[in-house]
C-alpha positions as CSV (number, residue, x, y, z in Angstrom):
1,X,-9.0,-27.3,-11.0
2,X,-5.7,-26.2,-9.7
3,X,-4.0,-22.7,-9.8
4,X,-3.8,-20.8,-13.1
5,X,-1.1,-20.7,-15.4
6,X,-0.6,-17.2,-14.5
7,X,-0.5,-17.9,-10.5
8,X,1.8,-20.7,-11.2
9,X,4.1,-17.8,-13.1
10,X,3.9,-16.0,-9.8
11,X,4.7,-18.3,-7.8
12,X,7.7,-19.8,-10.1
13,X,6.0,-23.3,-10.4
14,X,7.0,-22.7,-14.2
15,X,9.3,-20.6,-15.9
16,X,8.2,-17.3,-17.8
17,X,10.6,-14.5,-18.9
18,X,10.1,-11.9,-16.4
19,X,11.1,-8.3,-17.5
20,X,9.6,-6.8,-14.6
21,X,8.4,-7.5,-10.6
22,X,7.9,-5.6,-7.6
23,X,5.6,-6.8,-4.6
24,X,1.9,-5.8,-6.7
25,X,2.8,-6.8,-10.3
26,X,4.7,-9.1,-12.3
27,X,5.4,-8.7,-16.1
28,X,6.5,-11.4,-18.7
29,X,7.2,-11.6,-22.5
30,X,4.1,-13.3,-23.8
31,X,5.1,-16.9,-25.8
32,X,2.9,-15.8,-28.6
33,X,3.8,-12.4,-29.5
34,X,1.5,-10.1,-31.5
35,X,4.3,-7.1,-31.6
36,X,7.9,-7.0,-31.5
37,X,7.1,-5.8,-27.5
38,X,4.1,-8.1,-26.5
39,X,4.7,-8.0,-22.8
40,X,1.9,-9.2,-19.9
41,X,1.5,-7.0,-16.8
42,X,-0.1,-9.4,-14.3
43,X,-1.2,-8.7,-10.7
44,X,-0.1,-11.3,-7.8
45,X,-3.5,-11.0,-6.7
46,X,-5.6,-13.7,-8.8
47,X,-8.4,-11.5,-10.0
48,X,-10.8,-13.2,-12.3
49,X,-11.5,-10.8,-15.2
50,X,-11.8,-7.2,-14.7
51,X,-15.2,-7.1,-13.8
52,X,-14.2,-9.1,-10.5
53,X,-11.7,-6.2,-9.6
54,X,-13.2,-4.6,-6.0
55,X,-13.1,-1.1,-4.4
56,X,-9.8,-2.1,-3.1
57,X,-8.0,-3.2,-6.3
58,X,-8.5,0.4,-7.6
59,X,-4.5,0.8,-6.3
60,X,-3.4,-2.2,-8.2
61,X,-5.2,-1.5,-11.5
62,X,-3.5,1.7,-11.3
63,X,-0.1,-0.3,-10.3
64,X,-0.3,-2.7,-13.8
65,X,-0.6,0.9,-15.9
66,X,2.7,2.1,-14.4
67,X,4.4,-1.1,-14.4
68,X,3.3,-0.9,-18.5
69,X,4.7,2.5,-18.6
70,X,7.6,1.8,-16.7
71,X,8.5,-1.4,-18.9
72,X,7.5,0.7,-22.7
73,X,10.0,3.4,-21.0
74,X,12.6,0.4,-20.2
75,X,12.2,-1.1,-23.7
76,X,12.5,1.8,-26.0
77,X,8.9,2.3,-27.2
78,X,7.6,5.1,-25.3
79,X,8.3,8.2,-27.4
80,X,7.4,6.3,-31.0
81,X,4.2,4.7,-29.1
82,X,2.2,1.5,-27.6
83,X,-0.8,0.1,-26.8
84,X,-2.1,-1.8,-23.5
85,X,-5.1,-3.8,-23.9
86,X,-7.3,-5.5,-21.1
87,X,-9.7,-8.2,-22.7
88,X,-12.9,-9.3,-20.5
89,X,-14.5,-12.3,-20.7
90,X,-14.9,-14.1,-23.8
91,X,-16.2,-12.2,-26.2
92,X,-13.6,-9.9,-25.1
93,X,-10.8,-12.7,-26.3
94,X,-9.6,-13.2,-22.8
95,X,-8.1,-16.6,-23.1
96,X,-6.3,-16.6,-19.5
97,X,-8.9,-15.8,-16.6
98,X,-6.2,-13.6,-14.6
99,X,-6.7,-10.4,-14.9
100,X,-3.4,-9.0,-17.6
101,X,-2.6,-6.0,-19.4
102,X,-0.7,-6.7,-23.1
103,X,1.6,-4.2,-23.6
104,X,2.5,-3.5,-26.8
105,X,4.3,-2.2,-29.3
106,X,7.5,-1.5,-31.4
107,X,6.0,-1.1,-34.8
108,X,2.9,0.5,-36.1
109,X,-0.6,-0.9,-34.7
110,X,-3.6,-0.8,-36.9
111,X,-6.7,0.2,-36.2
112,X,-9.7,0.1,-35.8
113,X,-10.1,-2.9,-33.3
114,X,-11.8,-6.0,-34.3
């Protein structure tokens, strides 16, 4: 199996509208939105699922929070609030096995989960 569609995103084999990118993190509008803001904050590292983050990725997970931030600052929904979500695994609904944040937002988001 080749690269994932995620690592393909990062490495611009196919197109994705990117809102955000520095050397750690890219971010993209997500092509099925769940929100009005239903961004994905992706690492340039391929990391599995969550569980496969190491010791070392401790910095980066902590990079794809800020980048969240940064972009629900950049995109008007940080004062009225949002929600980032990390799914693991199946069960979890991860459908993409490249470890993303969904950040989202821009109208009211029920509760509880599931």
């Amino acid at each position: 199996m080749g690269p994932c569609i995620f690592c393909k995103i990062v490495n611009k084999e196919i197109p994705a509208q990117i809102v955000y990118e520095d050397d750690i993190a890219l971010a993209f509008e997500d092509i099925e939105p769940h929100a009005p803001v239903h961004t994905v904050v992706i690492p340039r590292k391929h990391i599995t699922t969550l569980l496969d983050a190491k010791e070392e990725d401790r910095y980066l997970l902590g990079h794809l929070v800020h980048a969240a931030t940064t972009i629900a600052r950049e995109k008007g929904i940080a004062e009225r609030g949002f929600r980032i979500v990390i799914n693991c695994n199946h069960e979890g609904g991860q459908r993409v096995y490249h470890l993303h944040l969904h950040l989202l937002g821009g109208r009211p988001l029920r509760s509880p989960f599931g």
